[in-house]
C-alpha positions in Angstrom: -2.3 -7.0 27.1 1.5 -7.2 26.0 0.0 -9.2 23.0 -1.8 -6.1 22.1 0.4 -3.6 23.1 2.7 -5.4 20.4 0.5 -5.4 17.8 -0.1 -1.4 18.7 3.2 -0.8 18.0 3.6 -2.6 14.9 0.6 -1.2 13.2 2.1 2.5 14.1 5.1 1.3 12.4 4.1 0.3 9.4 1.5 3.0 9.3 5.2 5.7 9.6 6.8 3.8 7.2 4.3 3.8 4.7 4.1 7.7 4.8 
């Protein structure tokens, strides 16, 4: 669950950043 909750975040930050 924290594994994914991780990964959640990350793909939301790159996804920011690459606006």
């Amino acid at each position: 669950q924290v594994g994914a909750f991780i990964m959640k975040g990350l793909l939301s930050f790159i996804s920011m950043s690459e606006i």
